[in-house]
KOLTOR-264717 format. One line per field, with one value per residue (C-alpha): residue number from 1; residue in three letters; x, y, z. Coordinates in pm, whole numbers, padded with zeros to 5 digits. Last residue first. Layout:
<rs>
k <- NUM	... $
r <- ALA	... $
east <- X	... $
north <- Y	... $
up <- Z	... $
</rs>
This chain:
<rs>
k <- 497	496	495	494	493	492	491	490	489	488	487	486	485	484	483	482	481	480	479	478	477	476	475	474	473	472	471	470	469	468	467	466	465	464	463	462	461	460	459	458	457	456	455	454	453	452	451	450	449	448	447	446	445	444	443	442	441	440	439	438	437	436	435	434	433	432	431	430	429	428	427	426	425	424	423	422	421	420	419	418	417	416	415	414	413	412	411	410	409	408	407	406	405	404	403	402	401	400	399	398	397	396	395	394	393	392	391	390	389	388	387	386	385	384	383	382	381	380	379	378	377	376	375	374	373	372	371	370	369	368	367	366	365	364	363	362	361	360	359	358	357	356	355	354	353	352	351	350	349	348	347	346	345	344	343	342	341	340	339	338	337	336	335	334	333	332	331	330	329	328	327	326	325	324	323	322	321	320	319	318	317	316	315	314	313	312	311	310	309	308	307	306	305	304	303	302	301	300	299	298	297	296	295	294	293	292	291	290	289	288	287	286	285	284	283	282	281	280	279	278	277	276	275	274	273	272	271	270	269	268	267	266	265	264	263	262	261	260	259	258	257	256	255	254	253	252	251	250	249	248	247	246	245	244	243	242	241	240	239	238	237	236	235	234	233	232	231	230	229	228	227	226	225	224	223	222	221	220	219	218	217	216	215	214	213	212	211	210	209	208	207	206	205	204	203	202	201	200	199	198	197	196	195	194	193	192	191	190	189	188	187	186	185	184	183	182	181	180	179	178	177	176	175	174	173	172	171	170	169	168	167	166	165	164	163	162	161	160	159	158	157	156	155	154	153	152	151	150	149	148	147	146	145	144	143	142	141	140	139	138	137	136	135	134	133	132	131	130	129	128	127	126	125	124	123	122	121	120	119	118	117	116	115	114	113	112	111	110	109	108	107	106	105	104	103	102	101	100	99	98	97	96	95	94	93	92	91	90	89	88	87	86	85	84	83	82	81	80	79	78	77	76	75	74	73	72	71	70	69	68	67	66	65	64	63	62	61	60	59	58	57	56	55	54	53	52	51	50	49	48	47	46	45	44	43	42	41	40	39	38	37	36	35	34	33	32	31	30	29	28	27	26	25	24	23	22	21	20	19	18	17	16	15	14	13	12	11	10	9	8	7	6	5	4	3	2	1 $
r <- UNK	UNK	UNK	UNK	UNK	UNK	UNK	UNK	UNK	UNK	UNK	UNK	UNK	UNK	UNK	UNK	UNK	UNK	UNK	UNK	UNK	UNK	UNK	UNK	UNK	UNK	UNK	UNK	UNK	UNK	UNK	UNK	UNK	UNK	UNK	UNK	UNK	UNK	UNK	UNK	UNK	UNK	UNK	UNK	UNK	UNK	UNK	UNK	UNK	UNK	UNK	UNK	UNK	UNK	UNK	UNK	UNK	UNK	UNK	UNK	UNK	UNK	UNK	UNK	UNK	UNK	UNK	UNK	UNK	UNK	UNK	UNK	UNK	UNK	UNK	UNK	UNK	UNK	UNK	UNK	UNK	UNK	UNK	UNK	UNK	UNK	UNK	UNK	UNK	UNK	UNK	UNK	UNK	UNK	UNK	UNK	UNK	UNK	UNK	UNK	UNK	UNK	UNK	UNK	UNK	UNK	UNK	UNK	UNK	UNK	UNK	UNK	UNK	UNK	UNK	UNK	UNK	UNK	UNK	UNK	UNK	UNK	UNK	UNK	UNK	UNK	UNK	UNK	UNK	UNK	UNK	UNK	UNK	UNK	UNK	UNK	UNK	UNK	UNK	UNK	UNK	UNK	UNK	UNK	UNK	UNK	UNK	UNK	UNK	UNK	UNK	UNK	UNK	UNK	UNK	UNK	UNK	UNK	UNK	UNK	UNK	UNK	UNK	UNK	UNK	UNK	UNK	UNK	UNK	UNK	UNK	UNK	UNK	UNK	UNK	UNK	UNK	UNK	UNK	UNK	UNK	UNK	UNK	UNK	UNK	UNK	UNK	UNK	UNK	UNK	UNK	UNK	UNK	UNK	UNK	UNK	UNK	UNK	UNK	UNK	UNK	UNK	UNK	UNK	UNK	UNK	UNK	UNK	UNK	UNK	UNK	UNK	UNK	UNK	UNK	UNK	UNK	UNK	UNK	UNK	UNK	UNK	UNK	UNK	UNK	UNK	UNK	UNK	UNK	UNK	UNK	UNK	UNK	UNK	UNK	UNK	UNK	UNK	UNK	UNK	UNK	UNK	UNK	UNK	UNK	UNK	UNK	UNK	UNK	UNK	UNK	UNK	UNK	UNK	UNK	UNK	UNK	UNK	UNK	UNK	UNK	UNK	UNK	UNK	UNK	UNK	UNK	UNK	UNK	UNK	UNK	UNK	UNK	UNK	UNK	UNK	UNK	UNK	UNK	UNK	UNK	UNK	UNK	UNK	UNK	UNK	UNK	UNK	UNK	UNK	UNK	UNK	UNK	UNK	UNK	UNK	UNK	UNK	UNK	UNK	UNK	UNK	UNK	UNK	UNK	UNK	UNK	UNK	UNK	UNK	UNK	UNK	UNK	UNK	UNK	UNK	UNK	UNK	UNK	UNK	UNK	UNK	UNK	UNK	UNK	UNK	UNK	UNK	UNK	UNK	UNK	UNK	UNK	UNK	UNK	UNK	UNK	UNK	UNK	UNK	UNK	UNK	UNK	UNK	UNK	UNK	UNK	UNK	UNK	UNK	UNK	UNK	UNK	UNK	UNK	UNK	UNK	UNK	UNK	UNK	UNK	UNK	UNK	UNK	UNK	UNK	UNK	UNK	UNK	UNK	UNK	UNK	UNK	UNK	UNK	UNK	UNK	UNK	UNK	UNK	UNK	UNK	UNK	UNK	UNK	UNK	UNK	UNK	UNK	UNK	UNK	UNK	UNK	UNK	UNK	UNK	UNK	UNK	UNK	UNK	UNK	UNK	UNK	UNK	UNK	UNK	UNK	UNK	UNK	UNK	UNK	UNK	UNK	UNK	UNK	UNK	UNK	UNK	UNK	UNK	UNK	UNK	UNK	UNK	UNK	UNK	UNK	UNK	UNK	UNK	UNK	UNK	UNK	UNK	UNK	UNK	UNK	UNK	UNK	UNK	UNK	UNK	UNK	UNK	UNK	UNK	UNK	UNK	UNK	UNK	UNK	UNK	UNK	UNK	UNK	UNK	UNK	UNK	UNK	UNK	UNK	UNK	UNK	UNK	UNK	UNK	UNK	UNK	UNK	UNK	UNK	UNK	UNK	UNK	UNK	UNK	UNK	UNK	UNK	UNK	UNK	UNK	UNK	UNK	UNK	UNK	UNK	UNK	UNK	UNK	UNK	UNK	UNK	UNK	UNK	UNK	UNK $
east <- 11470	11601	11311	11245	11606	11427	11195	11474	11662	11363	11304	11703	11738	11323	11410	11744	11647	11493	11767	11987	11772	11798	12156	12142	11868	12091	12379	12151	11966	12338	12461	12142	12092	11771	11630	11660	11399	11423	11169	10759	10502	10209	09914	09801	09821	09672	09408	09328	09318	09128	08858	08613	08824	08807	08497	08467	08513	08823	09010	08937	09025	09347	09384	09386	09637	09847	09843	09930	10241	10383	10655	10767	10954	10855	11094	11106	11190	11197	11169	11424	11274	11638	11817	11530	11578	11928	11952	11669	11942	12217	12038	11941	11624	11370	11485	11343	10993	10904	10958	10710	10755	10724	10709	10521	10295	10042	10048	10035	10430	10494	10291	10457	10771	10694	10604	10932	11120	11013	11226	11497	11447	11532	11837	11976	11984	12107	12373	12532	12560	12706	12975	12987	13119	13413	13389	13708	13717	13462	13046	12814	12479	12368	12032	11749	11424	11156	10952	10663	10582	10357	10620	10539	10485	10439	10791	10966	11055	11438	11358	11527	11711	12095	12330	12685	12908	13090	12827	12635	12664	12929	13073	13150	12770	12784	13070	12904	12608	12664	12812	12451	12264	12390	12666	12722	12469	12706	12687	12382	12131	12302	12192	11858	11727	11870	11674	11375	11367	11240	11100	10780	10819	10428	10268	10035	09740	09500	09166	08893	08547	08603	08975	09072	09132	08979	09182	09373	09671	09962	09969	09562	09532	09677	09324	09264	08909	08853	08880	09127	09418	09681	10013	10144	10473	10512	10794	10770	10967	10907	10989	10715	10723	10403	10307	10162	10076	09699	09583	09559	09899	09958	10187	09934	09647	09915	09938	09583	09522	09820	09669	09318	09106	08896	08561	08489	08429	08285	08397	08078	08134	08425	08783	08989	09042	08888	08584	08496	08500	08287	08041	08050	08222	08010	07919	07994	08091	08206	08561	08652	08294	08108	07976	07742	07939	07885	07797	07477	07502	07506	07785	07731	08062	07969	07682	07942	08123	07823	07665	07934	07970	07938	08184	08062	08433	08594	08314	08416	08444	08801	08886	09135	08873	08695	08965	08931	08555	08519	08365	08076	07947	07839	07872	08110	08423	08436	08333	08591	08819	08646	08693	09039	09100	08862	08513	08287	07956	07714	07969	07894	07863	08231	08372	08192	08307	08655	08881	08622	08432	08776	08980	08696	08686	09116	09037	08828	09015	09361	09725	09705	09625	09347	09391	09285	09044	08769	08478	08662	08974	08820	08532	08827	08764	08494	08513	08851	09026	08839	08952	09321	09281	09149	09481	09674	09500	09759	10017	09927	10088	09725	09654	09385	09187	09162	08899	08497	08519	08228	07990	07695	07589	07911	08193	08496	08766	08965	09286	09301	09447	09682	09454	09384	09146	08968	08924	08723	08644	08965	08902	08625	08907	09101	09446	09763	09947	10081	09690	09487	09787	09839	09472	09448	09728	09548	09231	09425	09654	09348	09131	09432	09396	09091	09124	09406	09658	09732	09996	09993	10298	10468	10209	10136	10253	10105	10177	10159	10101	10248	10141	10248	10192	10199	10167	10127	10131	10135	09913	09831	09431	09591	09706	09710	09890	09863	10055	09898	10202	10304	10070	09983	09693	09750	09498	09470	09339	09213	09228	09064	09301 $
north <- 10656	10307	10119	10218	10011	09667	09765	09887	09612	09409	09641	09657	09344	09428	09768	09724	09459	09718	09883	09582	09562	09983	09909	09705	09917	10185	10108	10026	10334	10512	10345	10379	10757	10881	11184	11515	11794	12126	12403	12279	12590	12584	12856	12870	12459	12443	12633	12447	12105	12259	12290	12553	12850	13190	13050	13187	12846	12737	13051	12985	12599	12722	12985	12620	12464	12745	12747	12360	12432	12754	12660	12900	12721	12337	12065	11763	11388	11138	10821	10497	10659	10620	10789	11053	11078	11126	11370	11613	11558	11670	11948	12096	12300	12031	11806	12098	12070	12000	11724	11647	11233	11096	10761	10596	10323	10155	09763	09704	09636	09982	10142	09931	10049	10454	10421	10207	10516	10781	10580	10573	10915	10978	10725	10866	11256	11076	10903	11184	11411	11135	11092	11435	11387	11179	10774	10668	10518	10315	10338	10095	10107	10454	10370	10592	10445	10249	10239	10423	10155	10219	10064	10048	10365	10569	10552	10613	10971	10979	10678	10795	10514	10543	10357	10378	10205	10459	10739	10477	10690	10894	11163	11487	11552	11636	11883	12135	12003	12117	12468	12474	12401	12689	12608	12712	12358	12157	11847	11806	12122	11993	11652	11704	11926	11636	11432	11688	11673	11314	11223	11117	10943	10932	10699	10817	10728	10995	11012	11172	11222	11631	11734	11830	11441	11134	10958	10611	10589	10326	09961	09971	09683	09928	09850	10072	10039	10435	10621	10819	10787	11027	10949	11157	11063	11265	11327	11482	11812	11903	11667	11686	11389	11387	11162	11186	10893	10959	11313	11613	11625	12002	12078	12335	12037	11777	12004	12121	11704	11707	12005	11890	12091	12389	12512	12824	13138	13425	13775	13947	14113	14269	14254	14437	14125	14240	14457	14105	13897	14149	14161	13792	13692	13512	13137	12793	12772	12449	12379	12097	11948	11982	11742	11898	11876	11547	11509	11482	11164	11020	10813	10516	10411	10098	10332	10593	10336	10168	10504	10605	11006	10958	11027	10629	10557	10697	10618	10897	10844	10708	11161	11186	11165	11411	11636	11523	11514	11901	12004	12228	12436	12803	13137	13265	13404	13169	12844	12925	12936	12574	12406	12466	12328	12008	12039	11861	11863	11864	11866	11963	11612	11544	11824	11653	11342	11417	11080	10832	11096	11278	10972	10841	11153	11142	10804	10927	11172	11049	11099	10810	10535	10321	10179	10342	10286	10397	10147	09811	09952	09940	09653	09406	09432	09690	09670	09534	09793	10123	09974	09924	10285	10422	10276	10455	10746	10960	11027	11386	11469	11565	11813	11816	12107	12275	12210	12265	12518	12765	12714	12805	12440	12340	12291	12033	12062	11779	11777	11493	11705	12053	12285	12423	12706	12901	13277	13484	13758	13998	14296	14429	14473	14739	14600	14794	14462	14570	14625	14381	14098	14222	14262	13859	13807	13909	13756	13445	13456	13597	13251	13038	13128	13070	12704	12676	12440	12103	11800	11563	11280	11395	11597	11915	11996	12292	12513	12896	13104	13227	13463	13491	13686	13716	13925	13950	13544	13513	13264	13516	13553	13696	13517	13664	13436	13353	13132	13007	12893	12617	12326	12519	12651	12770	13049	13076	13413	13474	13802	14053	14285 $
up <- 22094	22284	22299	21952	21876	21882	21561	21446	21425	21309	21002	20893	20629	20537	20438	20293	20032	19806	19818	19609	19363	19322	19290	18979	18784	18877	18724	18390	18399	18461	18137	17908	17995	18051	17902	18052	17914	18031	18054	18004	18035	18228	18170	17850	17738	18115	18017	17702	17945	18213	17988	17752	17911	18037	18173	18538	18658	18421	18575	18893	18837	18688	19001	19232	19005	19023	19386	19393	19239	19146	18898	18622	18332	18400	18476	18243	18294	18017	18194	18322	18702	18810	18506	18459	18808	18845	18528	18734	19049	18865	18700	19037	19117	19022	19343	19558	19416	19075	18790	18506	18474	18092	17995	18310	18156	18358	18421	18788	18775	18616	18916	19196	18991	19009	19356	19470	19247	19503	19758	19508	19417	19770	19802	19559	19665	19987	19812	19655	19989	20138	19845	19865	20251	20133	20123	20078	20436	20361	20415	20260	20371	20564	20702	20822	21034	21058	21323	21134	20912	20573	20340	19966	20012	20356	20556	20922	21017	20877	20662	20402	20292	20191	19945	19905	19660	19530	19531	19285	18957	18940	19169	18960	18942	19304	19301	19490	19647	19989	19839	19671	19959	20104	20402	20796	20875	20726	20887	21027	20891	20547	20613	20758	20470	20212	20450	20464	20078	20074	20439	20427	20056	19920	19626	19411	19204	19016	18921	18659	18630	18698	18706	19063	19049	19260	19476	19463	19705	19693	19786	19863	19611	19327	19120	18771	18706	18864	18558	18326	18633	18584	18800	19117	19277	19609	19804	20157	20281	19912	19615	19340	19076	18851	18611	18254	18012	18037	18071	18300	18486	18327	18662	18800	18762	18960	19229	19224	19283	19521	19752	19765	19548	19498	19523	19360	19457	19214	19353	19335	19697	19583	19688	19957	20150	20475	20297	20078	20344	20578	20264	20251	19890	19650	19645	19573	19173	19099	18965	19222	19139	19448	19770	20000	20388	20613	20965	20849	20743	21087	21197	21390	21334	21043	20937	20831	20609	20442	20377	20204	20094	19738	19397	19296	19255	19569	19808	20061	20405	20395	20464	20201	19868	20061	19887	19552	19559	19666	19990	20031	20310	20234	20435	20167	20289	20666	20446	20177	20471	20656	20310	20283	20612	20591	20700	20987	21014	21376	21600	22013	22102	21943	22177	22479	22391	22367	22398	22209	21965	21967	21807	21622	21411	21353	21234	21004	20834	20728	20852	21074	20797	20736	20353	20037	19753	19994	19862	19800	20014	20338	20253	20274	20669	20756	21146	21168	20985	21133	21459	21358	21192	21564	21765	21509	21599	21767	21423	21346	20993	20843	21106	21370	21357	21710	21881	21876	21572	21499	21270	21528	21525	21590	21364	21353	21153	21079	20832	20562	20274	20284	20076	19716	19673	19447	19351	19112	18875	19016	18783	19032	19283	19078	19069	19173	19201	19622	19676	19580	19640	19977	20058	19985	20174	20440	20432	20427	20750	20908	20795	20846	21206	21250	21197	21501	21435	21542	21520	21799	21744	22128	22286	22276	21946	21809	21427	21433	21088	20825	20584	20195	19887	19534	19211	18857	18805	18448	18269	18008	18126	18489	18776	19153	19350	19713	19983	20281	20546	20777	20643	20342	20237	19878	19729	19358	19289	18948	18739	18404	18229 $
</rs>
């Protein structure tokens, strides 16, 4: 039996599968590693570190499946987007990476907005936020000049481990996609864009298919990992576009709804003519000449995460939800926003914050518990309407994540979303994706399509149901006013944080 490795670097752990022809995943491991907040809104790790916590499970997999190493034909990658690594001429870091949920630069994305105007979104498809690339570059060229002097390319985290195994720099379209240096359509670093910061071009890694084959194994990669030194690497993908490929989103009329810590819905996008006007993101797909739109909830899973930790911390999640799909529609008239950590789609504001709308005295802690699954799909919901409203069809929604784990909450959405919703029969996410592309490399199959047809497998099926839609409709109206009734009262309560 021949194998892939799909390798998932996560922002607190890397998780690997081995995956044979079948589909199955034989094996899998995990390693954690350490996460740094200096500063209030800094978010760092060091780079190295994911390369140990990766060479590791690696051996794990070797050795705890019983494979013979030359039966493992290749490996690929998906990673946590956005994340800068700096290298110096040695190819060694200058810093730390800076993550994708560090929030210093905000003073950098107002720059990176006045100096290229409408430009922004014309060639990035996506507006200046914290979480992304360049602005995170501007940050150290202005704070750490010495550190910036030292640069000469940067790489994003999943780039800078398939760097470290195979000696060679290359970054894959859908990731540079995150970085607002890319020009999204015309699959080119910009020259507009980096001449606008007096960037040289330089600075920037080969670009590669997400499938392309980028080296062999380093003998000291290969004698770490326990694999061989004609290991075929390949390239990889940004976590959401191996995401979407390990979910079967490969053609038109699919969309993806993963709830994690953050929510995410994920729509295929054939080509790049569709225009969102920068309301939700636009980047190119793990799957070659195509794209995908989405739309992110910060805090979707992490309120239901906050809840329990809050008021029933000495629970499982499924005593907290107990009961849940006894309460109907509505929660009795109470509505909640997640805006634990302030909100991405259709409202980038981080002053925002949580609201509880509604509460009476016959309002029982399930009713809470009801409205905050609610109130997340709601949130996710705001993406799937600004995507209706632009004209695409959203028919069927593959569910994963936390909110795939409970029939209640795969009925909510399927009521909420007005779609079929399905869940899928083994979920592995973006590390499925990334074996798929593996797989796809070393020609097991002719596309990612046929390999997806081998490798993911629909479950469930919940279709919507014409009463709740309709409840819903009615209450999601009245949602959408919460944001802008509450904005100015937090605004005035940040004083007080």
């Amino acid at each position: 039996m021949s194998y892939v490795i799909g390798i998932d670097l996560g922002t607190s752990a890397v998780k690997a599968l081995l995956v044979d022809k079948n589909g199955t995943v034989a094996a899998e491991a995990t390693r954690s590693y350490p996460l740094f907040h200096e500063r209030s809104g800094w978010s760092e790790q060091r780079a190295d570190d994911w390369v140990e916590a990766t060479l590791e499970s690696i051996r794990e997999l070797v050795t705890s499946g019983s494979v013979d190493a030359s039966a493992v034909e290749g490996i690929s990658f998906s990673g946590q987007m956005h994340g800068l690594v700096l290298l110096d001429v040695g190819g060694s870091p200058v810093r730390n990476a800076i993550l994708w949920n560090d929030t210093r630069t905000t003073e950098q994305c107002r720059e990176i907005e006045r100096t290229l105007g409408d430009k922004l979104l014309s060639i990035t498809r996506n507006p200046a936020l914290e979480g992304f690339t360049l602005p995170k570059m501007l940050w150290v060229r202005q704070y750490e000049p010495q550190s910036f002097e030292k640069a000469v390319t940067f790489l994003l985290p999943k780039d800078y481990v398939r760097y470290r195994l195979t000696g060679e720099l290359h970054m894959d379209y859908s990731d540079a996609a995150g970085t607002l240096l890319l020009d999204v359509a015309g699959k080119k670093w910009s020259e507009e864009v980096l001449a606008a910061f007096g960037l040289p071009a330089s600075l920037c890694p080969p670009l590669v298919e997400s499938h392309g084959m980028v080296g062999t194994l380093l003998p000291e990669a290969a004698k770490r990992s326990g694999l061989s030194e004609s290991t075929k690497v390949f390239a990889g993908g940004a976590d959401n576009a191996c995401g979407a490929i390990g979910s079967g989103i490969l053609s038109e009329g699919l969309t993806l709804c993963s709830i994690g810590t953050s929510g995410v819905i994920l729509s295929y996008e054939k080509d790049e003519s569709s225009d969102y006007k920068g309301k939700v993101h636009f980047f190119n797909h793990g799957k070659e000449n195509a794209f995908y739109a989405m739309g992110v909830t910060l805090a979707a899973g992490y309120s239901l995460s906050w809840f329990k930790k809050t008021f029933a911390p000495n629970e499982s999640f499924d005593q907290l939800l107990s009961g849940v799909g006894d309460v109907k529609p509505g929660a009795g008239g109470l509505l909640f926003t997640p805006y634990l950590v302030g909100e991405r789609t259709p409202h980038a504001d981080s002053a925002i914050r949580a609201s509880f709308i509604g509460v009476d005295g016959s309002h029982e802690r399930i009713h809470f518990a009801r409205a905050v699954m609610e109130g997340i799909t709601f949130s996710l919901g705001e993406s799937v309407h600004m995507l209706r409203s632009a004209g695409k069809s959203i028919d069927k929604i593959v569910s994963i994540g936390g909110g795939a784990q409970n029939p209640v909450w795969l009925q909510m959405q399927a009521d909420i979303f007005d779609a079929t919703v399905v869940s899928l029969e083994n979920e592995q996410g973006p590390g499925l994706g990334a074996a798929m592309l593996a797989a796809y490399g070393c020609g097991w199959f002719d596309s990612l399509e046929a390999c997806a047809k081998q490798f993911v497998k629909y479950a469930d099926e919940y279709k919507p149901q014409p009463e709740a839609v309709k409840t819903y409709k009615d209450l999601f109206a009245i949602y959408q006013q919460i944001y802008t009734q509450t904005r100015g009262m937090n605004e005035a309560l940040v004083a007080f944080r």
